[in-house]
N, C-alpha and C positions, 0 to 999 in steps of 0.2 A: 504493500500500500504506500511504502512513503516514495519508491521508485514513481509511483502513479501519481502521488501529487507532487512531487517536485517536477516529473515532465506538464502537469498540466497549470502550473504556476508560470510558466515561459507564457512567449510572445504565439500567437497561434505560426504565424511566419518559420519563427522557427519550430516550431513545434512539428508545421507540415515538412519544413526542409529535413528535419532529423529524423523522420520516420521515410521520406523519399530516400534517405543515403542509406538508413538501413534495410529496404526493400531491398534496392541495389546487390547489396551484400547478400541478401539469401538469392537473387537472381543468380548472381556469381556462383556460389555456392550451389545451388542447383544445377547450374550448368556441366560442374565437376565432378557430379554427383551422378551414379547409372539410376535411370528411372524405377528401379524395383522400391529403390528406396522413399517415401511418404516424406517433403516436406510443409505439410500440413501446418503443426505448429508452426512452424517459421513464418510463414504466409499468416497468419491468421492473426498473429502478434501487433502489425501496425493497425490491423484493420480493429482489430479491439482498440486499441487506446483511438487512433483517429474518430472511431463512432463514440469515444468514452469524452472526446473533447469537443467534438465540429457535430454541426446541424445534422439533421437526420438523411437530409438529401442527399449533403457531401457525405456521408457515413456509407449510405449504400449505394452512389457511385462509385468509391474508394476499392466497395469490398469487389464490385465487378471488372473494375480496372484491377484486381489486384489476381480475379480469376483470369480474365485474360493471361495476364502477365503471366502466370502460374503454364496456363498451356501453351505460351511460345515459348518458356524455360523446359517446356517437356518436348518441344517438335523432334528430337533423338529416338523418343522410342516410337515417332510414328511408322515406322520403316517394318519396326516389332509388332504391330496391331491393325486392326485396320481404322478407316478412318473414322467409319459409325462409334468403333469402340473409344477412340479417343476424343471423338466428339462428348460422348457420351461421359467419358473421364472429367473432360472439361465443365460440361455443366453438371457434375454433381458436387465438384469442387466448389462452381461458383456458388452455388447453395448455401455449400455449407458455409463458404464465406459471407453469403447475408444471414445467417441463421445468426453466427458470431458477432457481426454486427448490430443484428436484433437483442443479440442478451446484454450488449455492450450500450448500449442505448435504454433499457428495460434499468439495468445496475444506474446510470448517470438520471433516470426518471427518479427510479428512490432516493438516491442521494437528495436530486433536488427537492424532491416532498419531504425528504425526513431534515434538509438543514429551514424549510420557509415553516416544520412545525417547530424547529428549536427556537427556529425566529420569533414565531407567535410564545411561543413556551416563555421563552425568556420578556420579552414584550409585557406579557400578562403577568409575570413575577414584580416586573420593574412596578408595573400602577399597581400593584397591591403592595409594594414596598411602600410609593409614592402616596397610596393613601394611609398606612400605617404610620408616617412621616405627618401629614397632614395631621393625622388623631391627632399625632402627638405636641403638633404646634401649635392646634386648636385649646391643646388641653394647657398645655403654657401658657397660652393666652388667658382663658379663663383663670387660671393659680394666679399670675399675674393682676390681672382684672379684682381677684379676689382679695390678693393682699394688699394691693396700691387702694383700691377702693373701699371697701368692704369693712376690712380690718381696720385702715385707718380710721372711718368713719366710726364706728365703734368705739376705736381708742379715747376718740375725742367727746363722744358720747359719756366713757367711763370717765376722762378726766372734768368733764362740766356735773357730774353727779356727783365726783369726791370734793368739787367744791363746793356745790349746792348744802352735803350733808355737813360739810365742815359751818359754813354759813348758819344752817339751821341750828346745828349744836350751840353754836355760840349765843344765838338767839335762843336758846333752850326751848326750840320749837319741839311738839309733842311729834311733829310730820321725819323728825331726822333719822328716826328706826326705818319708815318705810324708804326716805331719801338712799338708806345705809341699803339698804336689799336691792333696790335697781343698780345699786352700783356693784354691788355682788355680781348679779346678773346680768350686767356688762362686761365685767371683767371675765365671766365664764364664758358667753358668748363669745367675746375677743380672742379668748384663747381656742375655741373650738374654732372660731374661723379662721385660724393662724395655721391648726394643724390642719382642717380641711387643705387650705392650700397647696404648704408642705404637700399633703399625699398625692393631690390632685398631678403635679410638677415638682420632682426634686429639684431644688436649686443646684447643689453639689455632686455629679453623675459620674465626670472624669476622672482618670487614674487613679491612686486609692479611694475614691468619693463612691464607690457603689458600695463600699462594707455601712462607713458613714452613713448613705441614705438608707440600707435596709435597717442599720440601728434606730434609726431618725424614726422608720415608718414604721417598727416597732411599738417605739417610744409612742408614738400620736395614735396606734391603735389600742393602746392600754391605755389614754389616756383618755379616748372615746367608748371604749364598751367596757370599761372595768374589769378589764378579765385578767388573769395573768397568763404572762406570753413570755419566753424563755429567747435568750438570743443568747448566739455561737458561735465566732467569727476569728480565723488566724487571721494576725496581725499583719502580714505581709499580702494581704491579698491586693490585687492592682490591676483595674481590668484599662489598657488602653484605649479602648476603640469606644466612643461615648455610644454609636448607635449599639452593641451589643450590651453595654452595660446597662444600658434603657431598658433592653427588653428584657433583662434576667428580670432587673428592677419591678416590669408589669408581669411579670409569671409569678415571682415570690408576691406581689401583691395579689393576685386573684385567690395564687389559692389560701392563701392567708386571709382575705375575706371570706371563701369558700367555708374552710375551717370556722371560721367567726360566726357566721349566718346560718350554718345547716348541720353541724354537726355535733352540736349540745355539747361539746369538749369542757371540760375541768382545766386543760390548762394545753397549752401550742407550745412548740419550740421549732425555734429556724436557727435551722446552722449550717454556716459557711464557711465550707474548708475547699484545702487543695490535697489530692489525692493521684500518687501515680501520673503524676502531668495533668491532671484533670481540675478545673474547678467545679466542685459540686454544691448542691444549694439543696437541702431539705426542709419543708414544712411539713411537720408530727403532729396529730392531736391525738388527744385517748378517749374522741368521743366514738358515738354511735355509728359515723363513717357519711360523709360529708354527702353533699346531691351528685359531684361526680359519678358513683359509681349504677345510681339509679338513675343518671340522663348521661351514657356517657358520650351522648352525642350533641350537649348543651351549650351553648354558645362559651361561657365559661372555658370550658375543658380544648375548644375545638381550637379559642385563642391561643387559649397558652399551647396548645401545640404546634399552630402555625409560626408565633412569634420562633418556639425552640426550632423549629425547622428552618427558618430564616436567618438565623445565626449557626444553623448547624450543631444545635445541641439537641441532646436526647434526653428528652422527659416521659417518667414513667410514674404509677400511679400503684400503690403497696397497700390492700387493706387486711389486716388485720382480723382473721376468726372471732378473737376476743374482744372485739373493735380499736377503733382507733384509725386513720388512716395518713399515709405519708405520700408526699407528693417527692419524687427528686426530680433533679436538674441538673447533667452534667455535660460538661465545654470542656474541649483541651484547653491549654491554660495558655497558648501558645498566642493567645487573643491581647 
């Protein structure tokens, strides 16, 4: 095969010159040759590749100019046959030289349907990369949106209420308990719209920043459903490439919501280590076993497979007889 594409990587010019010098030679060669002997092969050789590079018309004019040729390199043993029979030599030849043609032509039809499906293949990869990218700049936008706006607006909400209560105190207004409680309830607010964000768009993603934001989104999901949740991380971990470190990022997050939302757990643990060249990522709970394994075809389960297929990691999905179930996620580390 690489004989076949480096002849068909040239100029066609020379492509046809370099298969006319080599006809030549088996002409030659035939000529020195006593006709019992079959050069078939020899002859059939340019006509394959010229039908494997050129038009289909020049392909099987090639092969009958090449039968010709084939029967004035054999006019020797006409002397030994008669003329019907070497007639009859000659066109089974030329035959079989379009036949070789035909398969030669049949092999360059697949080639070009199997590289225009790689073409769609890879095409159709690229926009669902392209809208995976979009989620994700949509979703920064939003976290953005949310902590530039949102939280600020709050912040300043909490600060006009810790004056207001301070003001009332001083007036020893009977209203500065309730003043005291909305500011409570700003300040919780503030802080849940702080971690919404956070989870929404890690700020910190590159080079060591994925152990970082999986501690971070830890941290804001304990601090959102009260639950206890374990985290496990060598210290050396470092993923360069910020688009792969994103999408561990959104796998450990789903099923970490998975975990949160549907599988009545006592308690999660996520740990991130490196293993045999590998970095691997688990989320364990000891509940009753999450909605994956009874939708395993849930939009959930089906992202985080396509995100790991997209960076080329393999995620696999472990539950537990006695319940409980574990999601992994494993990368070579070479990332």
């Amino acid at each position: 095969m690489n004989v076949i594409n480096a002849f068909g990587k040239q100029p066609k010019s020379w492509m046809l010159a370099e298969t006319l010098v080599y006809l030549g030679g088996v002409v030659v060669l035939d000529l020195h040759t006593t006709w019992q002997f079959s050069m078939f092969v020899f002859y059939s050789t340019p006509v394959f590749f010229i039908a494997l590079h050129f038009p289909r018309r020049m392909a099987l004019g090639f092969a009958i100019f090449v039968g010709v040729v084939a029967m004035l390199a054999n006019l020797d043993s006409l002397p030994r046959r008669s003329m019907g029979s070497f007639a009859w030599a000659g066109v089974n030849r030329t035959i079989a030289y379009l036949f070789v043609a035909g398969c030669a032509i049949s092999v360059r039809n697949v080639r070009e349907e199997m590289r225009q499906r790689m073409r769609v293949l890879e095409h159709s990869q690229e926009l669902e990369r392209e809208i995976i990218r979009a989620g994700e700049r949509e979703q920064m936008r939003i976290g953005q949106d949310l902590h530039d706006g949102v939280c600020q607006t709050l912040a300043a909400l909490d600060c006009a209420a810790q004056c207001l209560k301070l003001d009332l105190e001083n007036a020893g207004s009977p209203q500065a308990k309730l003043a005291a409680d909305i500011q409570k309830g700003l300040s919780a607010a503030t802080l849940e719209a702080r971690n919404l964000a956070r989870g929404i768009y890690p700020v910190s993603i590159k080079g060591d920043g994925l152990g970082l934001a999986l501690r971070e989104l830890v941290m804001t999901t304990k601090t959102l459903t009260h639950a206890p949740i374990g985290f496990e991380s060598d210290d050396d971990i470092a993923v360069r490439d910020s688009e792969v470190a994103m999408h561990l990022y959104r796998i450990t997050q789903e099923a970490l919501s998975n975990a949160m939302r549907h599988a009545n757990a006592t308690r999660v643990d996520v740990r991130v280590t490196r293993e045999n060249q590998l970095l691997k990522i688990s989320v364990a709970d000891d509940g009753c076993g999450s909605a994956i394994p009874a939708r395993p075809d849930g939009i959930g389960w089906r992202t985080m497979r396509y995100r790991a297929k997209l960076i080329g990691a393999e995620i696999k999905m472990e539950t537990e007889a006695a319940g409980g179930t574990t999601v992994r996620c494993s990368i070579p580390y070479s990332v």
